[in-house]
Each structure stands twice: as structure tokens, then as C-alpha cells.
PyMOL CGO cylinders between C-alpha atoms (Angstrom):
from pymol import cmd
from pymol.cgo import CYLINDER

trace = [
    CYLINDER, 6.30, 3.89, -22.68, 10.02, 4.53, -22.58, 0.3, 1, 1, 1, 1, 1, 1,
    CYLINDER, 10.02, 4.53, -22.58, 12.71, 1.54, -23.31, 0.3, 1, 1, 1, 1, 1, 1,
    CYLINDER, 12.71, 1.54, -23.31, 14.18, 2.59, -19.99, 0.3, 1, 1, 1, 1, 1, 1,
    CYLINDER, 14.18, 2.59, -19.99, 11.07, 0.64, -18.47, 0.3, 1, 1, 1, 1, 1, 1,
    CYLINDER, 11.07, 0.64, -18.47, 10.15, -1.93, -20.86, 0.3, 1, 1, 1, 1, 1, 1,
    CYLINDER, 10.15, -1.93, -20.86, 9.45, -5.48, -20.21, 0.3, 1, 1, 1, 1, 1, 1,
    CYLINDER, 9.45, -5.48, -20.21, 11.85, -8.42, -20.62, 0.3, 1, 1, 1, 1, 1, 1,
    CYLINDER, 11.85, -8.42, -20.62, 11.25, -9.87, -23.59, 0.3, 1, 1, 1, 1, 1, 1,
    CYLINDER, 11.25, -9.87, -23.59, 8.36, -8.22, -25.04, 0.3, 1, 1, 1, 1, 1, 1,
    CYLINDER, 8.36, -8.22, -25.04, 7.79, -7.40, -28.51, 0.3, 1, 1, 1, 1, 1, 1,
    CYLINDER, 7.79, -7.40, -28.51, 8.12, -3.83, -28.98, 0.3, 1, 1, 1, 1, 1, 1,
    CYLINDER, 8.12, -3.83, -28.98, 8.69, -1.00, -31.98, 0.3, 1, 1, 1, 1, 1, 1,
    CYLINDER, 8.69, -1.00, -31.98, 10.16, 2.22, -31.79, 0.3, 1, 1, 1, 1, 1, 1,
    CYLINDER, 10.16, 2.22, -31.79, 7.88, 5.18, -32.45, 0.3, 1, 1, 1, 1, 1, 1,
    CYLINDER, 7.88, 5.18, -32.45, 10.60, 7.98, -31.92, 0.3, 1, 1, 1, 1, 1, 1,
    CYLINDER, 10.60, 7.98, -31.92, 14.26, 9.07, -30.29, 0.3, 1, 1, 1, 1, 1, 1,
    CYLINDER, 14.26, 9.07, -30.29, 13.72, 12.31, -28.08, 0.3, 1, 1, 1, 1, 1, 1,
    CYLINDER, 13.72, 12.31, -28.08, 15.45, 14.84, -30.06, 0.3, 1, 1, 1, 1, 1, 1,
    CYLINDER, 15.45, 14.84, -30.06, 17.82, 17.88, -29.20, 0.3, 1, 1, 1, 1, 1, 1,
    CYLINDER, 17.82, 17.88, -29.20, 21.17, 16.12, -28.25, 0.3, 1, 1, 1, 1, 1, 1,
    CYLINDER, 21.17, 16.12, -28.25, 24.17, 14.58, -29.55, 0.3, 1, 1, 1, 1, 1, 1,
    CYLINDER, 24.17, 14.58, -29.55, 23.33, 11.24, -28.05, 0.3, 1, 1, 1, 1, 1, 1,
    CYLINDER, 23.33, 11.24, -28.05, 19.95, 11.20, -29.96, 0.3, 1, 1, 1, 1, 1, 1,
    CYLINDER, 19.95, 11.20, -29.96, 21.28, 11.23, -32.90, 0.3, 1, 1, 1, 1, 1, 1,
    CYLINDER, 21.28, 11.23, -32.90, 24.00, 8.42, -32.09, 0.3, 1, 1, 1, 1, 1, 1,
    CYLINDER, 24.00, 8.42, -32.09, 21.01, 6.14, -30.55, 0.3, 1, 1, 1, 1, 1, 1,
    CYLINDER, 21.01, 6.14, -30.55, 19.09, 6.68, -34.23, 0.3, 1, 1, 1, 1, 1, 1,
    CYLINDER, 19.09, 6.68, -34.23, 22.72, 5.68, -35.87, 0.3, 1, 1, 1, 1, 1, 1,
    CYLINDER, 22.72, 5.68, -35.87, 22.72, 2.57, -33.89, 0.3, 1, 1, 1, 1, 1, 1,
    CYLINDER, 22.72, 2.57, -33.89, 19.59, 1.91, -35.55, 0.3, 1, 1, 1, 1, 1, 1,
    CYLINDER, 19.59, 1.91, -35.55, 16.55, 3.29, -33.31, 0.3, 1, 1, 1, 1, 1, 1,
    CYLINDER, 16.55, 3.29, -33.31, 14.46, 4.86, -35.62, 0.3, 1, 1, 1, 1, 1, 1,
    CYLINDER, 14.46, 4.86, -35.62, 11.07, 5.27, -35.98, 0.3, 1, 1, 1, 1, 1, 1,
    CYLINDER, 11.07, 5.27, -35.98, 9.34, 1.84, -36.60, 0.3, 1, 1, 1, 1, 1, 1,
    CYLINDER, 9.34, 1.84, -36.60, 11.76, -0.35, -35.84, 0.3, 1, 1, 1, 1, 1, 1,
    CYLINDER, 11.76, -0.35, -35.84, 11.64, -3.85, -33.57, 0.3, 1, 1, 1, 1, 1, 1,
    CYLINDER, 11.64, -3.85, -33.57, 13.44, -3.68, -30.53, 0.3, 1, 1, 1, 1, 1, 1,
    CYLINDER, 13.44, -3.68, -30.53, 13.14, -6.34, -27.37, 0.3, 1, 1, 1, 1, 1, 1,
    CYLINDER, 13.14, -6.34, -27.37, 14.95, -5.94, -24.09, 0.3, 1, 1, 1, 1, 1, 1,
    CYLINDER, 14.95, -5.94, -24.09, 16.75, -9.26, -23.64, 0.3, 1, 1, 1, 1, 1, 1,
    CYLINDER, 16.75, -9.26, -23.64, 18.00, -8.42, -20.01, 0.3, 1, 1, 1, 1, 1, 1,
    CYLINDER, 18.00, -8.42, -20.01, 18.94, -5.84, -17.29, 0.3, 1, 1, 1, 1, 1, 1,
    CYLINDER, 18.94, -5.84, -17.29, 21.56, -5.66, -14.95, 0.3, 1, 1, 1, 1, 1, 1,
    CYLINDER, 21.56, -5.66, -14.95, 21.05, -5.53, -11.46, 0.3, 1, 1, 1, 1, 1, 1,
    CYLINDER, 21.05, -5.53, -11.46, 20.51, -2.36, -9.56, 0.3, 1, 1, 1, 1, 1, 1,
    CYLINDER, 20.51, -2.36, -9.56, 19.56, 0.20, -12.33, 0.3, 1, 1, 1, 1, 1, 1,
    CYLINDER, 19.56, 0.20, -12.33, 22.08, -1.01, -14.44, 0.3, 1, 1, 1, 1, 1, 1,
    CYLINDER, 22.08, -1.01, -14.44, 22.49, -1.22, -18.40, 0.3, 1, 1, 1, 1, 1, 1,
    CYLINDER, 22.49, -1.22, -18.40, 20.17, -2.16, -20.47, 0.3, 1, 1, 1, 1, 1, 1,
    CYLINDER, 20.17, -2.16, -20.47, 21.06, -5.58, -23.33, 0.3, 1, 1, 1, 1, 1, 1,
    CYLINDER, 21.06, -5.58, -23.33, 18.47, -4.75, -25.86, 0.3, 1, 1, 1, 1, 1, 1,
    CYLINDER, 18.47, -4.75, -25.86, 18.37, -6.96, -29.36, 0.3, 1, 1, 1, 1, 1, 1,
    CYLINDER, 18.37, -6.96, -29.36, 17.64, -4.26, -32.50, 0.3, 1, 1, 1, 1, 1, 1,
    CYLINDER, 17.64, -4.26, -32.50, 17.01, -7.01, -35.93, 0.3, 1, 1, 1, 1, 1, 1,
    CYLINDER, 17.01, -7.01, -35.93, 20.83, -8.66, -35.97, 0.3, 1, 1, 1, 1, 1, 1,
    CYLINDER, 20.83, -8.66, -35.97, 22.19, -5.96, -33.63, 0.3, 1, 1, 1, 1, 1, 1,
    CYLINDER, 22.19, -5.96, -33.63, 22.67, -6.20, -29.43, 0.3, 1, 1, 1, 1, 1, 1,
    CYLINDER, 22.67, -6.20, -29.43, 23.23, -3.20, -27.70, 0.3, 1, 1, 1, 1, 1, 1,
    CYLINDER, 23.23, -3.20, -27.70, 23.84, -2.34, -24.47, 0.3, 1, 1, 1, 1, 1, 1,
    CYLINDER, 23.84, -2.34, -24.47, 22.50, 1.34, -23.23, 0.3, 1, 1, 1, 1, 1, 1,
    CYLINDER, 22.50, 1.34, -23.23, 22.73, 3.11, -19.85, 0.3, 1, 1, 1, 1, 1, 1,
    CYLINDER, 22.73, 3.11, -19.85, 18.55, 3.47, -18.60, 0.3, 1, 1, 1, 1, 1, 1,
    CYLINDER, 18.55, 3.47, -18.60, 19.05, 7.30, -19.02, 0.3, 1, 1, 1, 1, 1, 1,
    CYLINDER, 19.05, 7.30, -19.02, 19.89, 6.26, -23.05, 0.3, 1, 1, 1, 1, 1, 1,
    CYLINDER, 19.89, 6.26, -23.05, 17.03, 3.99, -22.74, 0.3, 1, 1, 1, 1, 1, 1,
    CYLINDER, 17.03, 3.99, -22.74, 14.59, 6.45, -21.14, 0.3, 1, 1, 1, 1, 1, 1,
    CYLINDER, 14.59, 6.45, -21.14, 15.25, 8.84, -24.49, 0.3, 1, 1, 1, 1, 1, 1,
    CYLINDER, 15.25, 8.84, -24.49, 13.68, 6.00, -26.68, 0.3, 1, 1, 1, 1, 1, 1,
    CYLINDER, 13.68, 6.00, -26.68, 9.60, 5.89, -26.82, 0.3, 1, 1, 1, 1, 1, 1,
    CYLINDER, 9.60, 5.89, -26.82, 8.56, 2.17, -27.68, 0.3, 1, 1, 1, 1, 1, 1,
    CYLINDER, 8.56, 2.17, -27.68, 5.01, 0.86, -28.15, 0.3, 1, 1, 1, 1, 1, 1,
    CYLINDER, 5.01, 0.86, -28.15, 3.95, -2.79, -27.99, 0.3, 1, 1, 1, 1, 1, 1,
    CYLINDER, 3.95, -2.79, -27.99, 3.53, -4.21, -31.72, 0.3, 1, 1, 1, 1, 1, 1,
]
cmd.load_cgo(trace, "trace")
């Protein structure tokens, strides 16, 4: 499953950022990297951004960001 379409608040983990780009490697600086536990706390309305709580970090990502990150239920 990508981020992009992840439940509110479930309990996810990453398993891996698609590679190949620029913004891959600034979404595994933010800290998405493999194993780590990631929870979307809310969307904006009409395909909007993303607020998505990484250990003591929020971000906010664009769904196309999002859709780059493959999460897994843990």
C-alpha cells in the first residue's frame, strides 16, 4: 500500500522510498526509511496534503510525495 492512500490513524511502517529522484532521497532525509513508524494524522480536503506523524516529527507531503512511500500495517 502506498502512504498516498493510507488510513487515518493507522499504525503503519515504512518498507521502502521509490528510488530514482531527487525527491526520494529528500523524503528518506526527512526520515522515511525502511522500517520506520509512520501514521497519517489527517488529510486535507479535496486531494490535498497529507499531515503524517514520523516518531517526534510531523510532516506535511503533497499525495504524489506520499504515493512514492510503500507502508505496510505493523
Amino acid at each position: 500500500m502506498q502512504l498516498a492512500d493510507a488510513p487515518v490513524n493507522a499504525a503503519l511502517k515504512v518498507l521502502e522510498v521509490s528510488a530514482g529522484s531527487a525527491l526520494s532521497t529528500r523524503l528518506m532525509e526527512m526520515g522515511l526509511v525502511a522500517g520506520t513508524p509512520v501514521r497519517v494524522v489527517g488529510r486535507a480536503p479535496f486531494g490535498g496534503a497529507l499531515h503524517v506523524d514520523l516518531c517526534d516529527t510531523h510532516l506535511a507531503l503533497r499525495r504524489t510525495e506520499a504515493a512514492l512511500v510503500s507502508v505496510t500495517a505493523s
